[in-house]
C-alpha positions, -999 to 999 in steps of 0.1 A, spaced: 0 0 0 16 32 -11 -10 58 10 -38 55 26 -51 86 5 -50 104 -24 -57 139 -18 -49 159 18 -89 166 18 -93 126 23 -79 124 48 -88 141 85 -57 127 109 -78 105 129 -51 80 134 -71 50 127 -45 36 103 -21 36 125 -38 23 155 -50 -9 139 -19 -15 113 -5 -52 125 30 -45 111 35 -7 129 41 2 95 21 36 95 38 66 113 15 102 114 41 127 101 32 171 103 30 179 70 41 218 60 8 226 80 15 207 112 -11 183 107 -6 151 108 -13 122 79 1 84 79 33 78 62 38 40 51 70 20 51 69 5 24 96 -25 34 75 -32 66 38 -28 47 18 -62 44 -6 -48 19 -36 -61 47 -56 -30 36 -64 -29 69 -58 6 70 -79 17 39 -108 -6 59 -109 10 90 -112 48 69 -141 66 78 -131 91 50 -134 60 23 -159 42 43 -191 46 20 -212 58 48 -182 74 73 -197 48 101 -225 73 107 -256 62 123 -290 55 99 -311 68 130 -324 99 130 -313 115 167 -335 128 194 -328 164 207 -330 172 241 -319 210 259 -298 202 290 -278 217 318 -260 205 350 -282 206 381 -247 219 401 -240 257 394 -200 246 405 -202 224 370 -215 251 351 -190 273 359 -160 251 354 -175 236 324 -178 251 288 -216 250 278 -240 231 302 -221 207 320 -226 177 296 -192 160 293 -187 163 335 -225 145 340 -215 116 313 -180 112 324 -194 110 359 -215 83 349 -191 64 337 -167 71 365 -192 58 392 -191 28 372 -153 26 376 -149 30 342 -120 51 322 -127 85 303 -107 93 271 -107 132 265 -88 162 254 -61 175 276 -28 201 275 4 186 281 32 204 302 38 230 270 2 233 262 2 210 232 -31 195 230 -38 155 232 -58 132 239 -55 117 274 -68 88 297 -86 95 331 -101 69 354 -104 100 381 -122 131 384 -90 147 391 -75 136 354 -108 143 341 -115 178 348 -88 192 330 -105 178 298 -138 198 306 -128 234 288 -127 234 250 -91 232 232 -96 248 193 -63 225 180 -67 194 167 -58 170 190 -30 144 188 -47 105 189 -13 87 192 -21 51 207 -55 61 223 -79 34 205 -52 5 214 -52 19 249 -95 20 245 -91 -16 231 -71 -28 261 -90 -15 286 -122 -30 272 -104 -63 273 -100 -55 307 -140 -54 316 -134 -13 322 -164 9 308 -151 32 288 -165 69 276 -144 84 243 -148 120 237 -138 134 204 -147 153 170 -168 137 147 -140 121 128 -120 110 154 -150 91 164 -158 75 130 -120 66 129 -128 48 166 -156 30 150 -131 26 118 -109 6 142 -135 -13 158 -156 -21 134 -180 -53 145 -157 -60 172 -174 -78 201 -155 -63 230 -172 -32 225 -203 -35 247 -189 -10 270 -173 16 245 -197 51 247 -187 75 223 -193 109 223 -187 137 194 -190 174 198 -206 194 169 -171 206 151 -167 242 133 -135 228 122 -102 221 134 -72 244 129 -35 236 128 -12 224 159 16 245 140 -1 281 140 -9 268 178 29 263 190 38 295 168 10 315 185 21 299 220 56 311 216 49 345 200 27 352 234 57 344 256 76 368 235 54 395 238 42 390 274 72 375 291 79 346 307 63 314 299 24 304 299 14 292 330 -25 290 324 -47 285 292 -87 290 285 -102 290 253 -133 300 265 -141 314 297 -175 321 319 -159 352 333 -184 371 309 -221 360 305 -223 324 281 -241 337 247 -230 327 212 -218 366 209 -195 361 237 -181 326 231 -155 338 207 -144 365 234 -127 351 262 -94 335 250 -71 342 282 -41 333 293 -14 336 320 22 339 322 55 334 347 54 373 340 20 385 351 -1 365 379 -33 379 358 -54 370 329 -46 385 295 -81 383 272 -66 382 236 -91 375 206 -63 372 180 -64 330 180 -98 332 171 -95 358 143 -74 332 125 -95 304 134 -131 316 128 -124 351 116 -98 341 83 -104 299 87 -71 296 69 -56 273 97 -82 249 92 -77 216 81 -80 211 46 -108 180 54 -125 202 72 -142 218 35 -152 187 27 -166 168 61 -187 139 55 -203 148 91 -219 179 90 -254 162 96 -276 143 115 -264 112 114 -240 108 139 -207 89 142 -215 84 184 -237 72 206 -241 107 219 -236 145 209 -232 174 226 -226 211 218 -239 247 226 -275 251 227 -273 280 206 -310 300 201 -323 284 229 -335 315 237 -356 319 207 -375 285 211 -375 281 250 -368 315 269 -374 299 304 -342 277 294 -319 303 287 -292 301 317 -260 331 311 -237 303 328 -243 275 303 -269 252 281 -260 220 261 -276 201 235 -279 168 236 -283 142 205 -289 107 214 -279 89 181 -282 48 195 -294 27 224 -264 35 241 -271 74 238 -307 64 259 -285 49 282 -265 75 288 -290 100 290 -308 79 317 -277 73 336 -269 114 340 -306 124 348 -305 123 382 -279 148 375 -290 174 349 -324 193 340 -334 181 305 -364 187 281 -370 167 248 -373 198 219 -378 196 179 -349 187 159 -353 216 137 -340 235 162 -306 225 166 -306 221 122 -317 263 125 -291 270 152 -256 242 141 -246 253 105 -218 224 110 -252 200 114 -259 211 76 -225 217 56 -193 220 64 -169 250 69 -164 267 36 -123 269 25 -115 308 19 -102 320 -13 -70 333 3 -61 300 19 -31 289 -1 -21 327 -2 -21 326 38 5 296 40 27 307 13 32 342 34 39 323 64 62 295 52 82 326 32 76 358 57 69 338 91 45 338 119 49 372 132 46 388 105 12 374 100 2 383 136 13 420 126 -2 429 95 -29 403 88 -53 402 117 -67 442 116 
């Protein structure tokens, strides 16, 4: 096998390749972007195609879900979750769930230099430094051979990811039978933007703040949740300066230009309703406009329950949330990523030829406005 795919749109990094390749013959490499893509050796490759199997990208229907979800409006009953969570409290109540269980929570995390990963928790200690949103997308490494072991071991186990990083978990798996205890959960997905631009941006704060980050939040409840504010509250803290810094620069290259966004991301296969999880969750955007009573400044989640495990779930957290089952057509008005995916701007290739010839700074200084 010479690649697992033809074009960089075909493929979105989720690492299920190189999880479930017998002969550790796949490696993810950064490409010129810092994202990463499987690299075959060709002396060690058994031509298996087990890589090309497990695919969600060439997988005919991505391993998404035929039923239509149900949509419920949620938030944690416990105002402490709200605040330390990003919407309404919906990945603490399911990881709790599974936690009382003594189960293990797979979930996004920083390392010591910020870079973001995925990590495994079977605390709520380890698990409640995945609760905040990280816009990077995340490194896999090993994760679904770790998920696969511990399901061998009897352990329920909750994964946490984007949409295609669960269809590449369901890419590994497949019809395996140890996965009676595997939840999976997906967040609705704007897109995700490149672990390079993130370590240059990292660095070119400690330059111009001193000192070295000590303290990271995408998004914060410091102001009032709303969809205005939720692009806002980027903060940060240094070695330098005990306080926050709010700087919205990140995000003006992320949703603002969208040129450090994947290249899959323009051509998702899950921007709809038919889910790659058990379970989604996301901002309850609009809720306002459908249910005013439900509108809470410090947080509401959606919930999608996409399979019998989704029920499940719900009915294991509802001693521990307020929920209400709404119309569909609510969260299809509200989620543009439940509909189409991100749109690739015209300047995009323009943007990376500037920085691979003029560098990162210079982009920070004369194309945000």
């Amino acid at each position: 096998m010479e690649s697992v795919y033809s074009r960089r749109e075909e493929c979105c990094g989720c690492s299920a390749c190189f999880n479930i390749c017998p002969t550790d013959a796949i490696s993810m490499i950064p490409d010129e972007e810092g994202f990463l893509y499987p690299l075959i050796d060709q002396d060690t490759c058994i031509d298996c195609n087990k890589c090309v199997n497990s695919c969600p990208i060439l997988k005919d229907n991505s391993f998404k879900e035929e039923r239509t979800p149900d949509l419920y409006v949620t938030k944690h009953k416990s105002i402490d979750v709200l605040m330390s969570s990003t919407s309404g409290g919906m990945f603490a109540a399911l990881s709790d769930a599974i936690l009382r269980e003594d189960g293990i929570i797979y979930g996004v995390d920083f390392d010591d230099e910020f870079k973001v990963l995925h990590k495994r928790a079977e605390n709520p200690e380890q698990r409640d430094r995945m609760k905040f949103s990280k816009y990077v997308q995340s490194d896999l490494s090993d994760i679904f051979q770790q998920i696969k072991n511990d399901l061998i071991d009897g352990k329920s186990v909750l994964f946490t990811g984007t949409p295609c990083q669960t269809a590449g978990l369901r890419g590994y798996f497949r019809n395996s039978r140890i996965t009676e205890k595997l939840y999976i959960c997906d967040l609705i997905c704007h897109s995700i933007p490149s672990p390079l631009i993130w370590k240059d941006f990292k660095k070119y704060l400690e330059k111009e703040n001193g000192g070295e980050l000590t303290n990271i939040q995408f998004r914060s409840k410091i102001i009032d949740w709303t969809r205005e504010n939720s692009n806002k509250t980027f903060m940060f803290k240094t070695t330098a300066n005990e306080d926050y810094v709010f700087d919205e620069r990140y995000y003006k290259l992320f949703f603002g230009l969208k040129t450090i966004v994947r290249p899959s991301c323009s051509e998702c296969r899950f921007t709809d309703v038919h889910r790659t999880s058990d379970i989604t969750i996301a901002d309850y955007w609009g809720i306002e406009k459908y249910a005013p009573e439900w509108l809470d400044l410090k947080g509401v989640s959606l919930i999608l329950t996409n399979t019998q495990k989704g029920d499940k779930l719900l009915e294991l957290i509802s001693q521990d949330i307020h929920f209400e089952k709404r119309q569909l057509k609510e969260a299809l008005n509200e989620q543009q990523r439940l509909s189409k995916p991100v749109e690739s701007p015209d300047n995009r290739d323009e943007f990376w030829k500037i920085y691979k010839e003029k560098g990162f700074e210079y982009i920070m200084e004369n194309m945000l406005g």
